[in-house]
N, C-alpha and C positions, 0 to 999 in steps of 0.2 A: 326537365331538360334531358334531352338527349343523350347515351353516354358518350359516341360519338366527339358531339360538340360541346361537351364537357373537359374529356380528355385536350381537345383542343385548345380551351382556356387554359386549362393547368400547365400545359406543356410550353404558354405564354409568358406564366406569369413570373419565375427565376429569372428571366431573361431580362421582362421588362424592369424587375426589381436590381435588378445591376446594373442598369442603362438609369435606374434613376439614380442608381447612387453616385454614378461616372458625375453625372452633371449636376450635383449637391456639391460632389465633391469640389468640381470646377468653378462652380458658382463662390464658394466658399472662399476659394482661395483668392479667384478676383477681388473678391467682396471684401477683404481683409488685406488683399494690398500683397500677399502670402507668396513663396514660390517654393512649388512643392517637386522642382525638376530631379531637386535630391533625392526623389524616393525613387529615380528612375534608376539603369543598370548602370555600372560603371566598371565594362570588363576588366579583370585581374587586379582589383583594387577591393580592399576590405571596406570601404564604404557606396561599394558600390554593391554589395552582399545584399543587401536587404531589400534593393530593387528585385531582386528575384521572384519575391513575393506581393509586390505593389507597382514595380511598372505601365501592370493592365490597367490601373486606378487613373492615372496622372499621362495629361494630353497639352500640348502646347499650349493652344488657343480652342476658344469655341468650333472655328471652323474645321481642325482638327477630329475634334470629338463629334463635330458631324459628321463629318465624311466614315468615320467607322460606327456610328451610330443603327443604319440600317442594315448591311450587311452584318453585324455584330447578335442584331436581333432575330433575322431570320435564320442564321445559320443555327443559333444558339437554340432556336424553338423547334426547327429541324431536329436537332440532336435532342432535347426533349419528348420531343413527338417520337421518335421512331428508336430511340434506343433509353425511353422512363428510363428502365430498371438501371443502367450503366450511369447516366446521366451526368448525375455528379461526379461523379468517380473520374469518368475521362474528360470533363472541364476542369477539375480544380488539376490531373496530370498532365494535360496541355497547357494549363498554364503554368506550372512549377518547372516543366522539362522544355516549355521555348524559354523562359529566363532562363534556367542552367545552362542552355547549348549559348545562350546570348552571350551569358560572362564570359564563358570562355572562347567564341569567336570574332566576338564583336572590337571593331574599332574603338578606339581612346576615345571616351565622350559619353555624352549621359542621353541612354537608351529609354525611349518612354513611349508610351502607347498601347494600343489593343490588338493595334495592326497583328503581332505576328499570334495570338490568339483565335483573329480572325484564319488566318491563313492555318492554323490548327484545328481548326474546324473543319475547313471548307476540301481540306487532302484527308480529312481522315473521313469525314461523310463520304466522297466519293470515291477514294479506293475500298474504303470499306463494300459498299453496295457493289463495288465491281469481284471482291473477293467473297462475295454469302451471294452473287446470283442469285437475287431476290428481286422477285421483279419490281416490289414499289421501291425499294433503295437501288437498284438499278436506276430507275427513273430521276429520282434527287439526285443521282451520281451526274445523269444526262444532263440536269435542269442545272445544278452546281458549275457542269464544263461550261456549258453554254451563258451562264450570267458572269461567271467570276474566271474564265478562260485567260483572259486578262491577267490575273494576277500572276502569271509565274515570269513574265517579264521582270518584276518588281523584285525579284528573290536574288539577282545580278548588279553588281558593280555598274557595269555599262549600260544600263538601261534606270537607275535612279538619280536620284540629284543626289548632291552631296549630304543637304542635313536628312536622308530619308534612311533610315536604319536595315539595308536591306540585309544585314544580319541574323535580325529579329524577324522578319519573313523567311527566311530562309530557315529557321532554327524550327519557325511555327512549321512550316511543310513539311522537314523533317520527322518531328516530333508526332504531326498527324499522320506521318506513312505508317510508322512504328507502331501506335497505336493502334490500325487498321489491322496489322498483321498479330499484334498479340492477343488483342478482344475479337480474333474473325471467329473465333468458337464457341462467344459468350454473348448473350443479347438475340437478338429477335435473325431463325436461321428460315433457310429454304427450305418448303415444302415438300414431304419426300413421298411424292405423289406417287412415283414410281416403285420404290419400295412396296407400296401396298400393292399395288395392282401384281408385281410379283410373286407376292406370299399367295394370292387371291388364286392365280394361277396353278400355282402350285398344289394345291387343296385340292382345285376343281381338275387335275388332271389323272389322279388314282382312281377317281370314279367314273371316268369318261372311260378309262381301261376296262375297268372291269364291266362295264356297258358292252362295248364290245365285245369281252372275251365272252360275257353270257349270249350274245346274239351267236358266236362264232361255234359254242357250244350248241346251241338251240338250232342252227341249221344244221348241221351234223348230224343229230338226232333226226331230226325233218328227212335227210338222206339217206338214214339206214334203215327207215322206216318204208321208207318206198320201196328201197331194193328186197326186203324183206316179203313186201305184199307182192311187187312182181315176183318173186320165189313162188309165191303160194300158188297166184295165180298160174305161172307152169305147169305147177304140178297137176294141178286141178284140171289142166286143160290139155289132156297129151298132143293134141291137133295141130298146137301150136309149134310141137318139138321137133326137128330136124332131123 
């Protein structure tokens, strides 16, 4: 196998392995009659503490956890693909710091969803790529505005419905700016093409010097050589003398 599209499996399979536990988990609790809304957030209330950590798990209904099902996975494989080495690190702090920003701005009510994880993702992928000027994250930054452009309607009062927690998007956008500006100097940077080509220059210009200074030296000699033979020849020839 390819390394390539090896790496592109691997950077799959985190993603796909939490999208299957979302809907174990969902499946479970239908399955058992169970309602797990408690594990969501419940700002400025002590049992609404521990949704901070579990909200992303627990989703209304099926249709719910579909609708963040696919953007859920491509972003997430995004962020594997192109920042491995960070990976973990800035999904498990996107999702710890959209629940923190949640409890403490979110309205009275129990907060649940992946949604604003999603939206953690999707602002830190593309301000990211726009602050490392890198061209293929450049690219995902372009290809991110253009599929999920959409979503910052969603981070507003007046533009969601009432049961839709635009809190929790709003905490997630947040949460992915932050991130974009504290890891812009850790993970995969821009090529310092230019750099090189300067030292390069550099090098090649003490010896381009002294190329010339020996040409400059080398006519010089060429000149005082002739004036020297016309001398001789003067003398040699008084005919020529005035």
């Amino acid at each position: 196998m390819k390394p390539e599209v090896r790496h592109i499996i691997i950077a799959g399979t985190v993603p796909l392995f939490f999208i299957y536990i979302l809907y174990i988990i969902k499946i479970w609790e239908v399955g058992m009659g169970w309602e797990f809304i408690q594990l969501g957030i419940y700002p400025f209330k002590m049992k609404g503490l521990l949704g901070i950590f579990t909200h992303p798990l627990i989703h209304s209904n099926f249709a719910h956890l579909a609708a963040n099902t696919l953007p859920l996975f491509f972003l997430s494989w995004c962020l594997y693909y192109f920042y491995h080495g960070l990976a973990s690190s800035l999904f498990f702090i996107l999702w710890v710091s959209c629940g923190i920003l949640t409890f403490l701005i979110g309205k009275p009510g129990w907060h649940i969803g992946a949604s604003g994880l999603i939206y953690g993702l999707a602002f830190f992928l593309f301000f990211s790529g726009v602050l490392r000027k890198h061209i293929p994250l450049m690219a995902i930054s372009l290809l991110i505005a253009f599929l999920y452009g959409g979503l910052v309607w969603n981070m507003f009062p007046f533009f969601t419905p009432e049961n839709t927690s635009w809190e929790g998007h709003l905490s997630g956008a947040v949460s992915g700016i932050l991130c974009a500006f504290a890891f812009k100097h850790y993970g995969p940077q821009r090529p310092e093409h230019f750099a090189d080509e300067a030292e390069e220059e550099e090098k090649e210009e003490p010896m381009d010097y002294r190329g010339e200074e020996m040409e400059t030296i080398d006519d010089n000699e060429e000149k005082n050589e002739k004036k020297e033979e016309d001398v001789e020849e003067e003398e040699s020839n008084p005919c020529n003398r005035w």
